[in-house]
Backbone as CSV, one residue per row, in Angstrom:
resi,resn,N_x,N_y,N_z,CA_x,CA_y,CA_z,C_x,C_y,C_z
1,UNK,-6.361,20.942,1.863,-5.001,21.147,2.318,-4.463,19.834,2.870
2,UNK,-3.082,19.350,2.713,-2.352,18.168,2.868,-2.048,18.465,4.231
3,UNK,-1.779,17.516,5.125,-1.663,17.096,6.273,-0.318,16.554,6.494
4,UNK,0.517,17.076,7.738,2.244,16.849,7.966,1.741,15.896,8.650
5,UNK,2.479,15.033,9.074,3.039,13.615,10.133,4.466,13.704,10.096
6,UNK,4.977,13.071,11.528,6.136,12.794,11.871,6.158,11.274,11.953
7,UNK,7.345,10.738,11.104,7.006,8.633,11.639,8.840,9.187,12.633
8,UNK,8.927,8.767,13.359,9.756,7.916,13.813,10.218,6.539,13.026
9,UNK,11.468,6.560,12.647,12.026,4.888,11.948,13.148,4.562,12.893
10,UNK,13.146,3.129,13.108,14.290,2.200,13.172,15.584,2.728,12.684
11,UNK,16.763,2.982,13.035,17.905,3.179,11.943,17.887,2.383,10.702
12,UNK,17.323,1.040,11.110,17.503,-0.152,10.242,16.848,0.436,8.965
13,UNK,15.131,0.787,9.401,14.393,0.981,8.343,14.607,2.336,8.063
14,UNK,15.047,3.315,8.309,15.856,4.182,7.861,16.725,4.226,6.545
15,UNK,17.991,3.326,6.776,18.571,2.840,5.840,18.013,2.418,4.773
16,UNK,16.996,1.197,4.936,16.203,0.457,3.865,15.481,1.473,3.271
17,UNK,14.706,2.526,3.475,14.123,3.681,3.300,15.322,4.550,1.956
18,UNK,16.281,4.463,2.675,17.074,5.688,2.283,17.785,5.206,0.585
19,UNK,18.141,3.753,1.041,18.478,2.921,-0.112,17.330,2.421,-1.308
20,UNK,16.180,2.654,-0.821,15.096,2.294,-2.200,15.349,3.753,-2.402
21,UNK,14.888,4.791,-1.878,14.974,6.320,-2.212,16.041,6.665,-3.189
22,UNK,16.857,6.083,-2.997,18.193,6.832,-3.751,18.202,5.283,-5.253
23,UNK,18.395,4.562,-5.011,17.559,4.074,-6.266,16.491,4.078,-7.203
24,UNK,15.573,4.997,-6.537,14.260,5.587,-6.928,14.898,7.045,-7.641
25,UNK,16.378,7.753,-7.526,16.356,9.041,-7.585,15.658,10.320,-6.589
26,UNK,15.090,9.798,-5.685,14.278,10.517,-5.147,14.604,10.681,-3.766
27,UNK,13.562,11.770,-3.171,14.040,12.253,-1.515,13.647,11.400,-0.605
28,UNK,13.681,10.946,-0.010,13.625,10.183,1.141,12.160,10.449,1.261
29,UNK,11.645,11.962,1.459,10.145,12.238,2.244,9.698,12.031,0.691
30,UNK,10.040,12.118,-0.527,9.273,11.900,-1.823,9.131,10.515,-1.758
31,UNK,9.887,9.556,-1.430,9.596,7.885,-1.406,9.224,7.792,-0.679
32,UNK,8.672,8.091,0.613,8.067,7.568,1.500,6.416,8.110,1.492
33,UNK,6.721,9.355,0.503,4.895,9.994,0.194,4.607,8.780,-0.679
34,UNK,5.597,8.128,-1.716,5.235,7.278,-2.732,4.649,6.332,-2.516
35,UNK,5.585,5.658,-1.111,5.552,4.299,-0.456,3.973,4.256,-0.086
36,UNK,3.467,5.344,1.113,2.357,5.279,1.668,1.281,5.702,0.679
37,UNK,1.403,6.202,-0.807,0.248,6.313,-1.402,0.086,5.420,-2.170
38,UNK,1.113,4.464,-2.782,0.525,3.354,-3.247,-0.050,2.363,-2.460
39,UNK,0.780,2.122,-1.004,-0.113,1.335,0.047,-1.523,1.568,0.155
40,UNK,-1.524,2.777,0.468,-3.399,2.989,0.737,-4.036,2.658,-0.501
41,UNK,-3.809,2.904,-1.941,-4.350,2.672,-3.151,-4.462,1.027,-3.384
42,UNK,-3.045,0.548,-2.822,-3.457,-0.988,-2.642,-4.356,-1.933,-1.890
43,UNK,-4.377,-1.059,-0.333,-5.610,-1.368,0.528,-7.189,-1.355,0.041
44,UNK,-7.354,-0.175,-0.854,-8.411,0.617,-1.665,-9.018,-0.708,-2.420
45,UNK,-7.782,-1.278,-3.224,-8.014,-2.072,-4.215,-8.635,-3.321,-3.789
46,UNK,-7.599,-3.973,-2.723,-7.866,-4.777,-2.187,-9.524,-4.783,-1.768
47,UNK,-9.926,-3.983,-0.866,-11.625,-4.050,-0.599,-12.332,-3.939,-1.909
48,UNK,-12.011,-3.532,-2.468,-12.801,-3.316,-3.770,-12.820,-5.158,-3.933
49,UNK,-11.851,-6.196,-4.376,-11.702,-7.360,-4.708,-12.616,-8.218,-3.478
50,UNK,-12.009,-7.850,-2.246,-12.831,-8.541,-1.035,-14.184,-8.535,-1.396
51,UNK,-15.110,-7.252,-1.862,-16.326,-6.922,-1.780,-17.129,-7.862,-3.057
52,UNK,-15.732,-7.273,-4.429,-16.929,-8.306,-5.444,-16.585,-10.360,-5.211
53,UNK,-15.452,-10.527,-4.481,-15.370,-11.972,-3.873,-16.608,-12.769,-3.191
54,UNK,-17.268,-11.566,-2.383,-18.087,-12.133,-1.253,-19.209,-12.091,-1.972
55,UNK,-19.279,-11.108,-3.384,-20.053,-11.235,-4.012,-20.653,-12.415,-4.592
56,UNK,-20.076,-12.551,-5.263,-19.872,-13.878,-6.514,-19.614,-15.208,-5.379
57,UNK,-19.314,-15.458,-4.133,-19.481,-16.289,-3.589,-20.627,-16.410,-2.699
58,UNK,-21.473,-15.099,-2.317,-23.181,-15.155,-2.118,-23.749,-15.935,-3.185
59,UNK,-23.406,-15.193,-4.297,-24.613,-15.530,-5.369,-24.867,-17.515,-5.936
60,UNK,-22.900,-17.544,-6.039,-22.697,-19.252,-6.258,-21.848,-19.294,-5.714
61,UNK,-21.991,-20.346,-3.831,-20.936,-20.836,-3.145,-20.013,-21.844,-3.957
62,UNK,-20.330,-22.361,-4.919,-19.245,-22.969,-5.134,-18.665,-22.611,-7.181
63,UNK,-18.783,-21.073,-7.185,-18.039,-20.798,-8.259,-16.347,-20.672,-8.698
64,UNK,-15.650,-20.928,-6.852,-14.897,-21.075,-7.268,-13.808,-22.772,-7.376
65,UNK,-14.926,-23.308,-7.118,-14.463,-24.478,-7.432,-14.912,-25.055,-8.907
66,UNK,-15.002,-24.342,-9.692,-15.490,-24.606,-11.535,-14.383,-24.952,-12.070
């Protein structure tokens, strides 16, 4: 089962919110489910890259200077 949150926004980021949303076609709470699930998928990704980095720079400190 999915989990509610309340954010509090800025008016500012409100607006900015409201204006990708409506260029998106979409609801405000549908772009902002969008916003925060590609973020976390990007965070996701990101460690994934960090992990095989530290990799390949254990194995040869200086592979990326080739």
């Amino acid at each position: 089962m999915g989990k509610r949150i309340t954010v509090e926004l800025s008016e500012e980021s409100y607006r900015v919110l409201s204006e990708h949303a409506a260029e998106a076609e979409m609801s405000v709470e549908k772009y902002a489910y969008e916003v925060i699930e590609q973020y976390l998928e990007d965070i996701a990704d990101m460690e994934v890259a960090e992990a095989e980095y530290e990799l390949l720079a254990k194995d040869d400190p200086n592979w990326g200077l080739k």
